[in-house]
C-alpha positions as CSV (number, residue, x, y, z in Angstrom):
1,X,80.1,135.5,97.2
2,X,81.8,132.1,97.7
3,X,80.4,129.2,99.6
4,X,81.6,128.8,103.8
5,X,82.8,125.7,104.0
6,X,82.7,123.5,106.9
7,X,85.8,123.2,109.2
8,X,88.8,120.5,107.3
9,X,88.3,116.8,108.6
10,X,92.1,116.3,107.9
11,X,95.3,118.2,106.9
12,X,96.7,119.2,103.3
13,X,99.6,117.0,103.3
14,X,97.4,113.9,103.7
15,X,95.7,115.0,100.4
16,X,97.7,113.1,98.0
17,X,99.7,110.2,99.2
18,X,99.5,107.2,97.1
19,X,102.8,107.2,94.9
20,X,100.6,106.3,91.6
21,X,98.4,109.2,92.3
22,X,101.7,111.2,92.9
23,X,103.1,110.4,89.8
24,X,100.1,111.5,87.7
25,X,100.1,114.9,89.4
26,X,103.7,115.5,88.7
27,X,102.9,114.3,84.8
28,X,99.9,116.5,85.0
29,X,97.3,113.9,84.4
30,X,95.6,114.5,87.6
31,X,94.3,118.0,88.7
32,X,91.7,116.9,91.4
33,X,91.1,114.5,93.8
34,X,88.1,113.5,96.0
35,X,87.8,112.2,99.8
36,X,85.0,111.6,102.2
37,X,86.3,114.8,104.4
38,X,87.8,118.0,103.4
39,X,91.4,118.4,103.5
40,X,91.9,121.8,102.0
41,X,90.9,125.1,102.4
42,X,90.9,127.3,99.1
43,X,94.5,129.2,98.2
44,X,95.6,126.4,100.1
45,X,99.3,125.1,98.8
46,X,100.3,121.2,98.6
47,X,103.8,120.1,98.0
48,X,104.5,117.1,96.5
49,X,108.6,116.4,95.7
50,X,109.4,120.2,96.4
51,X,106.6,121.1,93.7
52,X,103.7,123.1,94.8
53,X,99.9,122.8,94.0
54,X,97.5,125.5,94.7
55,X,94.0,124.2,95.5
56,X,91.7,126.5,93.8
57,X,88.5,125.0,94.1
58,X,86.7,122.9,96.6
59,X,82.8,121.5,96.8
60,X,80.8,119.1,97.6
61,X,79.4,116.3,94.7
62,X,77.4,113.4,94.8
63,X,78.7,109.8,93.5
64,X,76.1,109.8,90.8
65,X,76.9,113.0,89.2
66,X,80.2,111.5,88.3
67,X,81.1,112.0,84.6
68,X,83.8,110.0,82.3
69,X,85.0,114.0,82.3
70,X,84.8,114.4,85.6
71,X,86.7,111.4,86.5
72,X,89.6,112.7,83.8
73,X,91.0,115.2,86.1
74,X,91.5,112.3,88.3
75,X,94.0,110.9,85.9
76,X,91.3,107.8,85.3
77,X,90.4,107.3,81.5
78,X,86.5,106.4,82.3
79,X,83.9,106.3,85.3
80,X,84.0,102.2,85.6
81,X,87.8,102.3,85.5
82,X,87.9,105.5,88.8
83,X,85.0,103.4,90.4
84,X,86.9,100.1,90.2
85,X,90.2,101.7,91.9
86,X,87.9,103.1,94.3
87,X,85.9,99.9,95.5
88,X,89.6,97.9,95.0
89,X,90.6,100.6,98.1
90,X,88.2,100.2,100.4
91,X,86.7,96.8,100.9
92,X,83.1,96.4,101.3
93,X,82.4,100.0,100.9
94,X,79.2,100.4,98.4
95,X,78.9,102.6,95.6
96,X,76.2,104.4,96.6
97,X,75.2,107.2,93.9
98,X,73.7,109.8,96.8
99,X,76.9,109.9,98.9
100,X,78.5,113.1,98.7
101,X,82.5,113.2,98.6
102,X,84.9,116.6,98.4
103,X,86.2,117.6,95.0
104,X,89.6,119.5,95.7
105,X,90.7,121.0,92.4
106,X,94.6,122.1,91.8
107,X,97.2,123.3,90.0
108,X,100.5,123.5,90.0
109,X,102.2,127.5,90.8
């Protein structure tokens, strides 16, 4: 039986927006992205330039359980590399290894 998952904090389309994350999606270098809220329900379909994405997999998972692996599907070739991009984002945020973010995991249909 699967997991209920708390109501979205934002909509689909604001999933994926940055054109370098865009990129590595359409070259299939990045299958998952994490936020602070939940912006996708699962089955849910994204579109990004008239291709479409089907997220198959949302959870929950703490900072610290972050993985070079992990941070692959990302498009990101190592942990320090994902965490650097991350911090260079948002300014004065802390990496703190206890904060949970949503993993939305896709793939294109």
């Amino acid at each position: 039986m699967s997991e209920i998952l708390p109501p979205k904090t934002c909509t689909i389309d604001r999933l994926i927006t940055k054109e370098e994350d865009v990129e590595k999606v359409m070259r299939g270098e990045k299958t998952a992205t994490r936020r602070n809220g939940r912006y996708a329900d699962i089955g849910e379909i994204m579109e990004l330039r008239g291709h479409r994405f089907e997220v198959y997999n949302v959870y929950q998972q703490p900072l610290g359980e972050l993985t070079d692996e992990a941070v692959q599907s990302e498009g990101y070739e190592s942990l320090d590399s994902y965490k650097n991009y991350i911090l260079s984002m948002h300014a004065g945020m802390p990496w703190l290894p206890q904060m949970k973010v949503w993993v939305h995991e896709f793939r294109a249909v």
